[in-house]
Backbone as JSON, one array per atom type, in Angstrom:
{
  "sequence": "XXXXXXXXXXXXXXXXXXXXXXXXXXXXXXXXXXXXXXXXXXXXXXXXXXXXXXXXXXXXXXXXXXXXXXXXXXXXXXXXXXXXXXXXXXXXXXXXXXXXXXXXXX",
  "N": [[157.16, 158.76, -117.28], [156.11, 155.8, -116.59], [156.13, 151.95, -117.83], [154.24, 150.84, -120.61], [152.77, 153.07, -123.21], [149.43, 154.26, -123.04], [148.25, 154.04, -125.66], [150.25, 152.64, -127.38], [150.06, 150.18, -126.05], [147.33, 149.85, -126.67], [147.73, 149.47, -129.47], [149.33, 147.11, -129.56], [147.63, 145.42, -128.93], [145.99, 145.15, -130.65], [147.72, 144.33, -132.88], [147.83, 141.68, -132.02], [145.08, 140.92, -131.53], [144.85, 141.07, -134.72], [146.43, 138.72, -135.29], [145.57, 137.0, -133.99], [142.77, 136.68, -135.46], [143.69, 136.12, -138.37], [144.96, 133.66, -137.8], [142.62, 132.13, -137.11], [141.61, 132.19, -139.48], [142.92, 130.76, -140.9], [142.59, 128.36, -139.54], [139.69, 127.95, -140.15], [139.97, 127.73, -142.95], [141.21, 125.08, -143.06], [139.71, 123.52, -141.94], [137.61, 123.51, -143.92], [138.99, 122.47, -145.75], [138.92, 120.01, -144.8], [136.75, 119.1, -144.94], [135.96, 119.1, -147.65], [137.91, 117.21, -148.17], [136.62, 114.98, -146.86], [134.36, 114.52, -148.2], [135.1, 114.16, -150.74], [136.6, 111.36, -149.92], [134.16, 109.74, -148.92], [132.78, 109.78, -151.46], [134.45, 108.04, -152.98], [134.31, 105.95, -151.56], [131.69, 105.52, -151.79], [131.53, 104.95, -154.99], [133.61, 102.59, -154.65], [132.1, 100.52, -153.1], [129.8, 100.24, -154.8], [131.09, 99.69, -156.97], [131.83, 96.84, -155.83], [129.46, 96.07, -155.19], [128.59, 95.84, -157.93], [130.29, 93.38, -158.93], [129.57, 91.54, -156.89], [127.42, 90.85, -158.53], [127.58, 90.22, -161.02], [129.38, 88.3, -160.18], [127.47, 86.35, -159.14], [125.72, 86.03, -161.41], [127.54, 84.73, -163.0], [128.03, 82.31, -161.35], [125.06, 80.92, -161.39], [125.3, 81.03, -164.84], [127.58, 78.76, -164.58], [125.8, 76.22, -163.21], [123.69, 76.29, -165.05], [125.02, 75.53, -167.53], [126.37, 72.89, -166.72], [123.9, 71.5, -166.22], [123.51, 71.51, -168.67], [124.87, 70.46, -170.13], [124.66, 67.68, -168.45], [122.11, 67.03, -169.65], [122.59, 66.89, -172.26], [124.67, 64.98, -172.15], [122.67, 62.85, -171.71], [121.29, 62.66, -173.6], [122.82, 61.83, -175.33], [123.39, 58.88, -174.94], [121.22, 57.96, -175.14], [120.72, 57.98, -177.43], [123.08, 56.3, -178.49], [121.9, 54.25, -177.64], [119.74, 54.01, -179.02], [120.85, 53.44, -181.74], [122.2, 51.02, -181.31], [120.12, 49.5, -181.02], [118.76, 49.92, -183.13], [120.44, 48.47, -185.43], [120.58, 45.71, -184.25], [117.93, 45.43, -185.07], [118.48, 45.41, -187.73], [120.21, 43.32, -188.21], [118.08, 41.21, -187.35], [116.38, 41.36, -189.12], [118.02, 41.11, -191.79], [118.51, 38.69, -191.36], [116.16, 37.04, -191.66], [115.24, 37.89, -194.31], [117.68, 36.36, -195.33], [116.64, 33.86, -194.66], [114.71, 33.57, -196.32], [115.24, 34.01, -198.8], [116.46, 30.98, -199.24]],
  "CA": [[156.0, 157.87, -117.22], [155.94, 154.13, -116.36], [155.24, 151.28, -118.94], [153.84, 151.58, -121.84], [151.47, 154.55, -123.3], [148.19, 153.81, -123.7], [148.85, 154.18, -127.78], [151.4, 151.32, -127.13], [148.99, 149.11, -125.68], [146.42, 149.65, -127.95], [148.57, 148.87, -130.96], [150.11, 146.1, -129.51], [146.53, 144.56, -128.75], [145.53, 145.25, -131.83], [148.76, 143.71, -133.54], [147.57, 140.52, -131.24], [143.96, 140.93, -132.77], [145.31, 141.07, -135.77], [147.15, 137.11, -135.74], [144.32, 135.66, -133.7], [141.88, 136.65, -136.46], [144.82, 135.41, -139.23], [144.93, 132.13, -137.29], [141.19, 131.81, -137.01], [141.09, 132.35, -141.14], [143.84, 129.48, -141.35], [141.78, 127.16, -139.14], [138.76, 127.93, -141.13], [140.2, 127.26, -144.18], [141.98, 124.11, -143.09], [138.42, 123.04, -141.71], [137.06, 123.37, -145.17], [139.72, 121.45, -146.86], [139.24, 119.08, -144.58], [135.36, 119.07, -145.09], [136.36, 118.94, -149.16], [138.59, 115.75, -148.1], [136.03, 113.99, -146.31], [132.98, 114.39, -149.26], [135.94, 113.18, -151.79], [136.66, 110.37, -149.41], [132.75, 109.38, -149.3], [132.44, 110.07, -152.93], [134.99, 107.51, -153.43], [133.92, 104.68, -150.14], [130.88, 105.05, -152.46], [132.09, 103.89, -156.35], [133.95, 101.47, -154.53], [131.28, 100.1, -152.79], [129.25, 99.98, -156.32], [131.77, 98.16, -157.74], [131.87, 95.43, -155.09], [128.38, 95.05, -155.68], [129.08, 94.86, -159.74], [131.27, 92.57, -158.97], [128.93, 90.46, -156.67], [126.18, 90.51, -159.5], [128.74, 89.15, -161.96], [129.81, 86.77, -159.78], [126.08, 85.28, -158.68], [125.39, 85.74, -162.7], [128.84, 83.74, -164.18], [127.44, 80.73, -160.46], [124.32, 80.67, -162.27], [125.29, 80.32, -165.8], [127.4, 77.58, -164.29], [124.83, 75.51, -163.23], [123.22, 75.98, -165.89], [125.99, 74.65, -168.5], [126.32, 71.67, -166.06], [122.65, 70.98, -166.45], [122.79, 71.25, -169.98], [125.72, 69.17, -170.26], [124.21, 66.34, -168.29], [121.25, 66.38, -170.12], [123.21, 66.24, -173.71], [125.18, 63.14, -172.06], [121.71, 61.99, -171.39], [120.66, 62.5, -175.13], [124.03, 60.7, -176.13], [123.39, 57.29, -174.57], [119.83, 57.52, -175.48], [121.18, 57.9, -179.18], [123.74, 55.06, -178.57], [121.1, 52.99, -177.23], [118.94, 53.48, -179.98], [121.25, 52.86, -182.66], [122.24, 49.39, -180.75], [118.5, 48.43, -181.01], [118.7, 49.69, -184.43], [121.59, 47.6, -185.92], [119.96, 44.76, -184.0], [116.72, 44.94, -185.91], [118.91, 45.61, -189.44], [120.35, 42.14, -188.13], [116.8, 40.6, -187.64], [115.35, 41.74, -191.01], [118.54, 40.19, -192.64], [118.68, 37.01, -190.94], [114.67, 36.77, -191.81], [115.71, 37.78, -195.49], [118.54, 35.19, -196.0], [116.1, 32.59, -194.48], [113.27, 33.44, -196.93], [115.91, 33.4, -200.1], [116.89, 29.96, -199.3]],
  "C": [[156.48, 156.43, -117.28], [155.64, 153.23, -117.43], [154.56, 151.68, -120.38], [152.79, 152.58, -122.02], [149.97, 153.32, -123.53], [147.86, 153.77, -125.53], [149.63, 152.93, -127.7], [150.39, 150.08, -127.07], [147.71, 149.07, -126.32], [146.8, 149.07, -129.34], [149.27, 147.51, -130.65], [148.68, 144.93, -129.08], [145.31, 144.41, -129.92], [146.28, 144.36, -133.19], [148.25, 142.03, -132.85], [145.9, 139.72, -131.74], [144.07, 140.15, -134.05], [145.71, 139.33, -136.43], [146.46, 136.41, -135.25], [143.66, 135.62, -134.83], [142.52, 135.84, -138.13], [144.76, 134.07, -138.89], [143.43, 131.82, -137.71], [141.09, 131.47, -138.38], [141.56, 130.87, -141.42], [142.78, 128.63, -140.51], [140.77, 126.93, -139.92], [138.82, 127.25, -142.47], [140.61, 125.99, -144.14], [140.58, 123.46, -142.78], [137.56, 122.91, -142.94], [137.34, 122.6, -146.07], [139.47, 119.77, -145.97], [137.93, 118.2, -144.41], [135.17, 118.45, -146.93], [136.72, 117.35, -149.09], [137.44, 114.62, -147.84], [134.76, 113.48, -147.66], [133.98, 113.79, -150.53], [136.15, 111.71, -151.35], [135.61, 109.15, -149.66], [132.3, 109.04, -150.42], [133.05, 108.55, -153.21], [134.56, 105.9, -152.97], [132.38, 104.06, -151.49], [130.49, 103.87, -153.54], [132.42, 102.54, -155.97], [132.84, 100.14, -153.77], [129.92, 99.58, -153.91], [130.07, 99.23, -157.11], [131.87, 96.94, -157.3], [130.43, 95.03, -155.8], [127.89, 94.9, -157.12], [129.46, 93.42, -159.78], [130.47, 91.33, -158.38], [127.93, 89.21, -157.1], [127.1, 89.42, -160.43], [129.02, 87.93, -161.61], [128.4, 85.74, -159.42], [125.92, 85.12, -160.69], [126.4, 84.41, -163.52], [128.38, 82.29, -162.61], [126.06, 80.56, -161.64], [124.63, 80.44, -164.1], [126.3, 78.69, -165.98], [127.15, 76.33, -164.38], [124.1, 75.39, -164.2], [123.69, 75.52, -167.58], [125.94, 73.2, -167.79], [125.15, 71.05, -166.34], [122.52, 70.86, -167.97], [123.94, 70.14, -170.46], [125.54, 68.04, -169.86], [122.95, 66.33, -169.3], [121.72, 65.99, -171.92], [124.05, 65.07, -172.88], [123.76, 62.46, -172.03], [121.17, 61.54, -173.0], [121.72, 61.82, -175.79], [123.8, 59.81, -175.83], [122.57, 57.03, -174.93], [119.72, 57.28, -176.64], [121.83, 56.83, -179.08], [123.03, 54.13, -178.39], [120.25, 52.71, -178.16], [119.32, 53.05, -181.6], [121.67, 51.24, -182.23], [120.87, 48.57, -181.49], [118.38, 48.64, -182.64], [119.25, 49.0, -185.27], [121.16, 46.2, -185.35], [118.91, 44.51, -184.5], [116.78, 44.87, -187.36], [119.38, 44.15, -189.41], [119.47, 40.81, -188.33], [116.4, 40.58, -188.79], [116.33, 40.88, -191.78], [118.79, 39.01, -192.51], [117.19, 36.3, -191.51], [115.34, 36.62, -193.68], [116.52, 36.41, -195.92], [117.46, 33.97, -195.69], [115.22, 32.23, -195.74], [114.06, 33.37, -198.54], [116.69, 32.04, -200.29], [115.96, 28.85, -199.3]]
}
């Protein structure tokens, strides 16, 4: 007889079966891990993306308090000169009163 038996060729297409379906499992599985990878990936694109915008809040919060030290700092220089100015006028009217005084004990 010629070629192989029909038993031959059944087993040998069966043995062929056999490593497609083996392969197929490995693709599968590698398709899963690589389904796993991507939702860890995401997971992660996420946090980091939550921390930028921590980070943005923080940063608009620390511009705003800022401005608002600056503003409070000009307005205490404003309350310092307004104090210097009114002790001037005050020491000028402690001057008046005693120049009036010495006049009126002489």
């Amino acid at each position: 007889s010629e070629g192989p038996s029909a038993v031959e060729a059944t087993a040998a297409q069966q043995q062929e079966n056999d490593e497609l379906r083996a392969q197929c499992k490995h693709l599968q599985e590698m398709v899963e891990l690589l389904q796993k990878e991507k939702e860890l990936q995401s997971e992660a694109h996420a946090r980091v993306q939550q921390h930028i915008a921590r980070m943005e809040t923080e940063k608009a919060t620390a511009q705003a308090e800022k401005v608002r030290l600056r503003q409070l700092a000009d307005h205490l220089q404003g309350l310092q000169e307004a104090l210097v100015h009114t002790q001037k006028d005050l020491e000028e009217r402690v001057k008046r009163v005693k120049g009036r005084e010495e006049q009126l004990e002489v």
